[in-house]
N, C-alpha and C positions, 0 to 999 in steps of 0.2 A: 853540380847541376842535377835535378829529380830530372830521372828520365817518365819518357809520355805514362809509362807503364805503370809507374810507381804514382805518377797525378792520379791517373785512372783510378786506381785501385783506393786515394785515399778518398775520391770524389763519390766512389760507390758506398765504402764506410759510411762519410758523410748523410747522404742519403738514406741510405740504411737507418741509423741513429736515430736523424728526423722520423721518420716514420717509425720507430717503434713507440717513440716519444709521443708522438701523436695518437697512438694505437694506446699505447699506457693512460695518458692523459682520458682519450674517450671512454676508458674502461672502467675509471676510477670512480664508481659511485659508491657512496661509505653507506654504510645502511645492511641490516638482515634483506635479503630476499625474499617474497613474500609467500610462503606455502599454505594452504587452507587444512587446518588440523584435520586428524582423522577421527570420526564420531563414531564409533560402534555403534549399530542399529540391529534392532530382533532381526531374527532370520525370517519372522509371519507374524499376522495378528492373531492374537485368542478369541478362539470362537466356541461355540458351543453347539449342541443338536439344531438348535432353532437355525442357525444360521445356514445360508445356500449362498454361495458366493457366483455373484454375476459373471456371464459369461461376455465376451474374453476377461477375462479378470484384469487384462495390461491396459485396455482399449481407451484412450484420452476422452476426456471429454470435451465439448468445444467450447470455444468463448461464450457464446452465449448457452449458457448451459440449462437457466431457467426455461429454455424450451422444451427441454425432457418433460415438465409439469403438464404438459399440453393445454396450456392457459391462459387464452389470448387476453384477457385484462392484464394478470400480469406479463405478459410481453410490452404488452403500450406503456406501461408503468415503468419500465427497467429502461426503454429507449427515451423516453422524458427524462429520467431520471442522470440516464449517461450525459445526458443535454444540459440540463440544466441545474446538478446539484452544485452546490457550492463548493462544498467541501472537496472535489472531483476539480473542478474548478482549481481552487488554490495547490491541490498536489500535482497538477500541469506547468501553472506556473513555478511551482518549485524545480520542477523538472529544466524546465525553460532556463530560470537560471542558474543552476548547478550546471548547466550544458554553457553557457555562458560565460562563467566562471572557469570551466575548462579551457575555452579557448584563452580568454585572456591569461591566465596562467602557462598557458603553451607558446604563446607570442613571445614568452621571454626569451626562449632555446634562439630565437632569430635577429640578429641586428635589429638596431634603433638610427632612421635615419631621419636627419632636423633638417629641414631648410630653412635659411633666412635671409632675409631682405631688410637691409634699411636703406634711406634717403636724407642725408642732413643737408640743410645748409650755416656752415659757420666762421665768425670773425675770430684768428687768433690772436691773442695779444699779445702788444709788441714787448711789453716786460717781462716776456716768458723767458726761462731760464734757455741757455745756450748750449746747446751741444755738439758733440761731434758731426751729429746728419743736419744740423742747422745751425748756418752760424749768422743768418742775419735775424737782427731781431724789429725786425718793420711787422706790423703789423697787417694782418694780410684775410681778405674774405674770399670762402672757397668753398665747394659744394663736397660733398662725401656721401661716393654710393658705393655700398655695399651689398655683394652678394655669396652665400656660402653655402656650403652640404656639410655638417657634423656625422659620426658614426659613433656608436657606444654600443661595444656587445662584449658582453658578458661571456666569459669562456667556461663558466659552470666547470670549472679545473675536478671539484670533489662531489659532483651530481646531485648539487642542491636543489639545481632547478629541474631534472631530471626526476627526482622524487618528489618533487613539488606537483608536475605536472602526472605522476602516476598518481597519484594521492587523489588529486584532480578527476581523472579518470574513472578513482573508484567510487569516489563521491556522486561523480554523474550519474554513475552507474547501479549505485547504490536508490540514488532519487527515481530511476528509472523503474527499480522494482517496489520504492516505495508507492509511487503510481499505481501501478499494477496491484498493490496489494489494497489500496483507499478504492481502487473499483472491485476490487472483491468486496473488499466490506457493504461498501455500499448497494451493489446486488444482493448480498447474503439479506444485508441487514432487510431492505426491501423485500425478500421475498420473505422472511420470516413476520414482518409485519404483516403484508398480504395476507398470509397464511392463517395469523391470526385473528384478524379480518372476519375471515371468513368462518373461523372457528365460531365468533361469536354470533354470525350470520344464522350457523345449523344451529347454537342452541335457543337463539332466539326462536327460530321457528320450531324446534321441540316444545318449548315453552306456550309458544303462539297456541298450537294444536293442544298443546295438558288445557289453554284454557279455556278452548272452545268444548271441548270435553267437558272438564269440570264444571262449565256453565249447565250444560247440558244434564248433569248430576244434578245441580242444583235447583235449573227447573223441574226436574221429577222429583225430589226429595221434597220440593217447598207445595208441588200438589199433592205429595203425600200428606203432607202437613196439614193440608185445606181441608183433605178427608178425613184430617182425624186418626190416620192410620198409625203415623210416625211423631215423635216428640219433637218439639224444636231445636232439642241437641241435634238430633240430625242435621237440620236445614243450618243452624250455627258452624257446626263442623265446617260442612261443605263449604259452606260460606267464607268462612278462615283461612282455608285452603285455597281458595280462588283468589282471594286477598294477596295472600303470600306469594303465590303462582305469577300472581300481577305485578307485585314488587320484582320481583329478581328479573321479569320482563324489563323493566323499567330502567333495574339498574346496570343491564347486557346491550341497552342500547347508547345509555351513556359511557361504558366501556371501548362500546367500537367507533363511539366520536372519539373518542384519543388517539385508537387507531388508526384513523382516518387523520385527522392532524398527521401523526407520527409520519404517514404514508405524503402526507402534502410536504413537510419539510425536506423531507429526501430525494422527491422529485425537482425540487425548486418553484413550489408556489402556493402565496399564500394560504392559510390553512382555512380563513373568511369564505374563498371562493373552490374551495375544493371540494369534492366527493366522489366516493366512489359507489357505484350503483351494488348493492345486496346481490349474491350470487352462492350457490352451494360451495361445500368442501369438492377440491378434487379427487375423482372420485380411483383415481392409478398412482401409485409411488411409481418413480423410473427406478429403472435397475443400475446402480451405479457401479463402474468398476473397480476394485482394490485397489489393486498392485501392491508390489511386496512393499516392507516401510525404505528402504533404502531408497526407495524412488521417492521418497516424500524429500527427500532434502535436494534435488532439482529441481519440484512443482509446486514450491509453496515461494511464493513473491516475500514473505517475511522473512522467510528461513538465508531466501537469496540477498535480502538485502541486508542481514546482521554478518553474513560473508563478506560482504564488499564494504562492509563499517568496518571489517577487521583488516583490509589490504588498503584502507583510508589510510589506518593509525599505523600500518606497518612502516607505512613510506614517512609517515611523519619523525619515526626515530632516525631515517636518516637524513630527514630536514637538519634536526636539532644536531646530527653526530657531526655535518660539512659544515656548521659554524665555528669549530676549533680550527677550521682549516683556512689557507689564505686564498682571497678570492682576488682576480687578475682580469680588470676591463680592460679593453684596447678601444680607443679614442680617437682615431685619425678624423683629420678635415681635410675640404680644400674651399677654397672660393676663392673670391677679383675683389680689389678696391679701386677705386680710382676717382678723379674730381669731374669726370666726365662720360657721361651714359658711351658718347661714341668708341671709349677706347677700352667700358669695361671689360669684355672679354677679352680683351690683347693679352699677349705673353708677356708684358711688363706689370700687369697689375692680378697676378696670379700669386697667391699666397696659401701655402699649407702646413699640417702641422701631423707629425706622427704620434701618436702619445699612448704610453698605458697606464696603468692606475694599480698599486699593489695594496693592499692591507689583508692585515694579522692583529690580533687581539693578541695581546702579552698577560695581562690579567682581567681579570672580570668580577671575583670574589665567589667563583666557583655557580654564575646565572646557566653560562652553557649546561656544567652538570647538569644542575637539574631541569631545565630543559631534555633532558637527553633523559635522566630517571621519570619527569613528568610524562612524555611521550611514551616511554616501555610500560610504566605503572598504567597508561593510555589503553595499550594494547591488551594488556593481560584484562582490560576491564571489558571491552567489550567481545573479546574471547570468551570470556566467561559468560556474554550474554548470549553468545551465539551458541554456546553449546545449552544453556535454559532452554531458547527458543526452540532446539530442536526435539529438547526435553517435553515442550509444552508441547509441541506440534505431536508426537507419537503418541500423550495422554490424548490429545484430543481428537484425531482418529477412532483409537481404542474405547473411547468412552462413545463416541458414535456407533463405533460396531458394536459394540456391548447392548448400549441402551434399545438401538433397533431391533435387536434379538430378543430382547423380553420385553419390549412394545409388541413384536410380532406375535409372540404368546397370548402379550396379555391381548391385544383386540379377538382374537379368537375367544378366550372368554367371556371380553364383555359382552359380541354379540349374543354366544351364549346366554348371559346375562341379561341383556333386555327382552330377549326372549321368552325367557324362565317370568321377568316379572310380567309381561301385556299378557302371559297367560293365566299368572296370579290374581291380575285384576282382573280380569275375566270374570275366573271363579269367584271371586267376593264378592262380585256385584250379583252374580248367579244366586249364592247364597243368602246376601241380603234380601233380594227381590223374593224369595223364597221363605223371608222371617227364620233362616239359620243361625245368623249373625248380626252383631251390631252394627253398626253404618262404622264406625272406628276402624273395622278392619279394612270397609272401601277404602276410606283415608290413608290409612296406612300401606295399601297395595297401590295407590295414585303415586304418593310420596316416593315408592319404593321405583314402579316405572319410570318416575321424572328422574329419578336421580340416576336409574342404568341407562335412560338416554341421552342424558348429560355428559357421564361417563363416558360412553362409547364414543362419540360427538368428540371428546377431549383430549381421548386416546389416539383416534384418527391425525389429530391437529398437532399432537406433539410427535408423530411418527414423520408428520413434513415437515412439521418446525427440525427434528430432528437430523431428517434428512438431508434438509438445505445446512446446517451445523458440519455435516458430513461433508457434503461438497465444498466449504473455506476449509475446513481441515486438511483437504486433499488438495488445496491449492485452485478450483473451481476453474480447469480447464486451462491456464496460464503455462504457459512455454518460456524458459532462457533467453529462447532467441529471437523472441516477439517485443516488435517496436514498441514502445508507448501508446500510440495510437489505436494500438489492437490488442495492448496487454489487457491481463486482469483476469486471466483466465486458465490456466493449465491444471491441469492436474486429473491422474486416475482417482477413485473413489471408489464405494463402498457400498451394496445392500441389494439384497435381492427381498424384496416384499410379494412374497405370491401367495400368501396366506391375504394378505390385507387387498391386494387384488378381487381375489376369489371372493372376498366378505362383501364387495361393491357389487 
């Protein structure tokens, strides 16, 4: 006879066993883990004399970051824009359902429970075969109601659905910075439209003034003519020039109706009924902050979401690896049958069933493999985009700071430069009016002004085109752990313009 001592002791094992079993069973997900490779990044950007790095060089920028501009058209333009572009639009709903998607993928980890009901009424036949639970065979009419509860849950034994719904996760996750990075674009892209906008705004009105000017050449050149004084090369010249002056007017304004389009589709309305009202360049670059590059791979919504494309496909290898393995549902029911509503719930018309469900795959012609090398070859592919993308993101910083730095140069010379020529013209009109010179060289010191106020005008507008280039490169203000709602924005950035300041 087992004394109490020795039950005890086997009833503990018992128990024991169970629970490791359970603890083994929950542990067993087949698959790599998923670690975010490590990117080596410069220790600084390359800079040069011109550059002066903003102070605090760490300091984030905000979500709405196009208000550094201090330029209320574009601010109503950006809050339209956040409203009603399309494109913003559809990567919300992507968001939507990749979040969607998540859950239903996670409802697997939990029982499946059926309810059912039926109502027959029916006659059996009396030449039905004979059995042991029936042995008359009269024919007989009788009602059949049935009612029941089924269960079907999946024990995910090798963490198939375990790495289904992390995959899930990362996917969300992933859409969630894709979001975020479709409203950066879409800011960037808007403000760099704007921007140009307005670029073509300053030359038209450089333009405007050469030709009220050169009108004005021309009427004294054509009374010189009257007098006899001057040849009609002269008054030809001039006239030529004004001609041409008037063209390039002409072709600056059907330029910034493209503009103007480009600016109505991004906002979301039609391009028929759009406009935007004529306005200067602005006349301040903000001062944007750096930060070292290694912060660029937490503030760029790109960079964040070819990471979370890489813990998609990481989980997917061990999707494919838990299909060599056997998969184990349990199935229980209960419900009532009976020929009468009043006694369905009784203890005599109670009926259940315990049941599980085994399978194993014994051959396949080798589908699993590859699955399982489809999936790895999976990963290594978009690893290797993740690491581009951070390649691309560091060029294009560096090419921001680079290029602002001898923009900031060069507008220091152009002003120089329009300078040097409204004093050239000057003097050649001094001269002609004085029969020093040919009317040729006025022509040619007009030409020379229009073209260094052109230039300057160009130079301004590529230093904000630029600048805004700067701010998506830095991820434009966007934070990790910013909702969809409020993403699209993180990041420090880059430039200190106090030369271009100072020229304003």
């Amino acid at each position: 006879m087992v004394s109490a001592t020795v039950r005890g002791t086997r009833r503990g094992a018992s128990r024991l066993a169970v629970a490791a079993l359970g603890m083994l069973l929950g542990a067993c997900t087949l698959g790599p883990d998923y670690h975010r490779p490590e990117v080596a990044a410069p220790p600084g950007w390359k800079t040069d004399g011109f550059w002066k790095l903003a102070q605090p060089s760490h300091a984030a920028l905000q979500p709405d970051w196009w208000k550094a501009f201090d330029e209320p058209a574009l601010d109503a333009l950006e809050t339209q824009a956040l409203a009603g572009n399309q494109t913003l639009a559809a990567a919300v709903a992507h968001y939507d359902q990749a979040q969607a998607t998540l859950s239903g993928i996670g409802a697997q980890r939990l029982p499946e429970v059926d309810a059912s009901f039926g109502l027959a009424r029916q006659r059996i036949s009396a030449n039905r075969p004979v059995t042991s639970y029936s042995t008359s065979s009269m024919s007989t009419v009788q009602n059949n109601v049935q009612l029941g509860l089924g269960v079907s849950y999946d024990t995910d034994l090798f963490g198939r659905i375990r790495r289904q719904v992390e995959g899930a996760q990362a996917s969300a996750e992933q859409a969630r910075d894709d979001l975020a990075n479709a409203r950066l674009v879409l800011t960037t892209q808007l403000a760099t439209a704007y921007f140009q906008l307005r670029a073509v705004d300053a030359e038209i009105k450089v333009l405007d003034q050469s030709v009220v000017l050169q009108q004005k050449a021309l009427d004294y050149v054509s009374a010189q003519h009257d007098l006899g004084a001057v040849s009609g090369l002269d008054v030809l010249q001039q006239q030529s020039q004004l001609d041409t002056t008037r063209v390039q007017a002409r072709l600056l304004r059907q330029q910034r109706d493209q503009y103007e389009h480009a600016i109505a589709v991004l906002v979301g309305v039609p391009a028929p009924t759009f406009s935007v009202a004529e306005g200067p360049l602005p006349a301040t670059l903000p001062s944007i902050p750096l930060g070292v590059p290694s912060d660029l791979l937490q503030r760029r919504p790109d960079v964040a979401s070819a990471e979370r494309n890489m813990a998609a496909a990481n989980a997917q290898i061990g999707v494919a690896k838990a299909a060599f393995f056997p998969s184990l549902t349990l199935t229980p029911g209960i419900g009532w049958q009976s020929t009468e509503f009043a006694n369905l719930l009784s203890a005599p018309s109670l009926l259940w069933t315990l049941g599980t469900a085994a399978s194993q795959v014994i051959f396949d012609g080798g589908r699993r493999q590859a699955n399982v090398d489809s999936a790895a070859a999976g990963y290594r592919g978009v690893e290797a985009n993740y690491r581009q993308t951070v390649l691309t993101a560091f060029q294009q910083v560096q090419d921001g700071v680079t290029g602002l730095s001898v923009l900031d140069a060069a507008a220091r010379e152009s002003r120089a430069a329009v300078r040097d020529a409204q004093r050239l013209l000057s003097l050649a009109n001094d001269r002609y009016s004085g029969g020093l010179t040919a009317y040729l060289s006025v022509i040619t010191a007009q030409q020379a002004a229009l073209t260094s106020e052109r230039q300057d005008v160009q130079i301004r507008a590529q230093q904000l085109v630029l600048c805004v280039a700067l701010v998506k490169a830095l991820g434009g203000g966007w934070q990790p752990s910013e909702t969809p709602a409020a993403s699209g924005a993180a990041a420090p950035a880059a430039t200190s313009s106090d030369s271009y300041n100072a020229q304003r």
